[in-house]
C-alpha positions as CSV (number, residue, x, y, z in Angstrom):
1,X,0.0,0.0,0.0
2,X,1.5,3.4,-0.5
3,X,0.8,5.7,1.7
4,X,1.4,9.7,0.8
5,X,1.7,12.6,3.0
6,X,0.2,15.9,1.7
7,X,1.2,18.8,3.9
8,X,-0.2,22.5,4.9
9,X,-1.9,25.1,6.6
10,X,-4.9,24.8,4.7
11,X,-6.0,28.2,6.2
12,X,-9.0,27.7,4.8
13,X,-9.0,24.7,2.1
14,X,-9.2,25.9,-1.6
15,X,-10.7,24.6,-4.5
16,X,-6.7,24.3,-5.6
17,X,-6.4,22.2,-2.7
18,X,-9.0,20.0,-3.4
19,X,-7.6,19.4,-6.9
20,X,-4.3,18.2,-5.7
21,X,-6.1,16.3,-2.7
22,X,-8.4,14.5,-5.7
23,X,-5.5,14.2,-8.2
24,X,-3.2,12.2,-5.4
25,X,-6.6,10.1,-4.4
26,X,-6.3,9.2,-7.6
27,X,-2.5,8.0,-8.0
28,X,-2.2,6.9,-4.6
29,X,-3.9,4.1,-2.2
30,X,-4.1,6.4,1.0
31,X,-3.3,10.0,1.3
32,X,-3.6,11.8,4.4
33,X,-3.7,15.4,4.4
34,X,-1.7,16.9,6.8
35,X,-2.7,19.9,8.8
36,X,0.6,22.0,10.1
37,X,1.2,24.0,12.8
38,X,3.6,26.7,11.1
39,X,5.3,29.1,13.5
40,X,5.6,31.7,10.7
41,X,1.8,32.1,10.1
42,X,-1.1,33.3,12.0
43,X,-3.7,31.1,11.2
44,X,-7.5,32.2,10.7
45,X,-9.2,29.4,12.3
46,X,-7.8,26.4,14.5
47,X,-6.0,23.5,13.5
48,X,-9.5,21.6,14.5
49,X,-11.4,23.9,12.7
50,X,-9.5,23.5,9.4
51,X,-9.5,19.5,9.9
52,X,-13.0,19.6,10.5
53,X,-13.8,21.7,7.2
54,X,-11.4,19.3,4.7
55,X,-12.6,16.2,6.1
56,X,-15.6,17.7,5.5
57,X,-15.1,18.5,1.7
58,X,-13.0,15.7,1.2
59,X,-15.4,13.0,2.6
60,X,-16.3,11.6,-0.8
61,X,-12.9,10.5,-1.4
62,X,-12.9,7.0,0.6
63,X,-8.7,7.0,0.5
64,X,-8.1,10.6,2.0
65,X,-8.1,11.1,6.0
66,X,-7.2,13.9,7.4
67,X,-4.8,14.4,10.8
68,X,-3.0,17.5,12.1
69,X,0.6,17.7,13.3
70,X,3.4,19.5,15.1
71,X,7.3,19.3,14.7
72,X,8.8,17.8,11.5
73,X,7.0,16.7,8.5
74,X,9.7,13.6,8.2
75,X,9.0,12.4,11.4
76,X,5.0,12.7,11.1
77,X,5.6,10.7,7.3
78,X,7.4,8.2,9.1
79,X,4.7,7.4,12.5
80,X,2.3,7.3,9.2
81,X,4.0,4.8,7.3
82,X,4.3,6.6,4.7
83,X,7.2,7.7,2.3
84,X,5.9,10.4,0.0
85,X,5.1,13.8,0.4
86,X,2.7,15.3,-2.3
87,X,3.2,18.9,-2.9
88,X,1.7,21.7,-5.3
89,X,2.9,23.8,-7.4
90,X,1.1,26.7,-9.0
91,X,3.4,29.0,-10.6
92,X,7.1,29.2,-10.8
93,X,8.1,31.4,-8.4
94,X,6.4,28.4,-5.8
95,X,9.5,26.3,-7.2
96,X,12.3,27.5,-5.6
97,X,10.6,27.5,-2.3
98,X,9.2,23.7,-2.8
99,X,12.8,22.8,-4.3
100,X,14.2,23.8,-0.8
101,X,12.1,21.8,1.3
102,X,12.2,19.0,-0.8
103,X,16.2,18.6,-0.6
104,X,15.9,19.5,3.2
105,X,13.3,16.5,3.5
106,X,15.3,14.3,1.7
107,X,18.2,14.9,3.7
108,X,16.3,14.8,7.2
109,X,14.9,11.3,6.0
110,X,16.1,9.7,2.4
111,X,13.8,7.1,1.8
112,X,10.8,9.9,1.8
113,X,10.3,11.3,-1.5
114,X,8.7,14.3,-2.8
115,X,6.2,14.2,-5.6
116,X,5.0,17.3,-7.1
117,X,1.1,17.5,-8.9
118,X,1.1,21.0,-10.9
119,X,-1.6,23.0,-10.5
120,X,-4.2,23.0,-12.5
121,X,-3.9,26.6,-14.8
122,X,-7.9,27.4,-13.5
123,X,-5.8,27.3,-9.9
124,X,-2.6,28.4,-10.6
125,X,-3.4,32.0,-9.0
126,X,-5.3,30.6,-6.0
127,X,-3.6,30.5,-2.0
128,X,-5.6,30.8,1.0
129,X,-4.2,34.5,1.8
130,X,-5.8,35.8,-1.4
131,X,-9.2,34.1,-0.6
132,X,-8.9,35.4,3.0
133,X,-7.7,39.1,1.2
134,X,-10.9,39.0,-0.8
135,X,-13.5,38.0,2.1
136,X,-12.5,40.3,4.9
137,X,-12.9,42.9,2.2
138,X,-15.9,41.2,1.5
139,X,-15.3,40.2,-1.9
140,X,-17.1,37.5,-3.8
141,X,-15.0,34.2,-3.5
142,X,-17.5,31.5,-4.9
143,X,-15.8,29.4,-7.1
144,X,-12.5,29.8,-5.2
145,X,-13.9,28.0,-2.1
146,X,-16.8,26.1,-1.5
147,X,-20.1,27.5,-0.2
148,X,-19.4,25.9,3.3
149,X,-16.2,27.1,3.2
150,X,-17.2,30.9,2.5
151,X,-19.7,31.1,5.0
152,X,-16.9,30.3,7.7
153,X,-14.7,32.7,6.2
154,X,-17.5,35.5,5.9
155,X,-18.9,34.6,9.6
156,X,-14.9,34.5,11.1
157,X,-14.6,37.8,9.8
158,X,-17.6,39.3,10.7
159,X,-17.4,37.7,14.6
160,X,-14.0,39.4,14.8
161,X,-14.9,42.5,13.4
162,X,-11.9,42.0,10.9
163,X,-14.3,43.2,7.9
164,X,-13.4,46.7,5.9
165,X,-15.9,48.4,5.7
């Protein structure tokens, strides 16, 4: 069985995302999308929150579970028994960045590879900190996220008064 590893913040899920998360479904037996704690960002919602919303979106995919972690991506890949990390790439100046970590993996861990699904060009534009951008200045972001999706986004902002108006 091989098992792959797909890593993020997910702050909230995408549509791009989901693509990758489908496209991997489809090449591999399990994947398990990883929710990460990253020190460098300051996440909209809580690491339960955004497990909660992609097992949600993801639940027709009978292959793809979805955990959270803390510390280093090798070592969570390894308790999963797994060996490969999926990661996408929209546009090129994501390469260099995805290059880095990649090498860095392999040299924390060999025998865990990296496999890389290109965006889809539809998604190629799309991150979480442009769909949060858009809502909190209450943009329209339907068919960047789903409707479930939006409605947390547009209720986060509103509870926290984070909303230009």
């Amino acid at each position: 069985m091989t098992i792959a590893v797909y890593p993020g913040s997910f702050d909230p899920i995408t549509y791009g995302h989901l693509d990758i998360i489908e496209r991997a479904a489809a090449v591999f037996d399990r994947v398990i999308v990883a929710v990460c704690l990253n020190p460098g960002k300051q996440p909209l919602f809580t690491m339960e929150e955004r497990v909660e919303m992609i097992a949600r979106e993801s639940a027709r995919l009978p292959n793809v579970d979805v955990n959270c972690f803390k510390g280093l991506l090798t070592e969570f890949v390894k308790r999963e028994d797994a060996r490969i990390i999926v990661r996408g790439l929209r546009a090129i100046s994501d390469f260099e960045s995805e290059f880095q970590m990649a090498l860095m993996n392999r040299k924390l861990d060999p025998e865990i590879e990296t496999v890389v699904l290109v965006a889809q060009p539809k998604y190629s534009y799309l991150s979480s900190s442009i769909v949060k951008e858009i809502a909190s200045l209450g943009g329209d972001i339907g068919g960047l996220v789903s409707d479930q999706v939006a409605r947390h986004l547009q209720e986060r902002f509103a509870l926290h008064g984070l909303r230009d108006e």
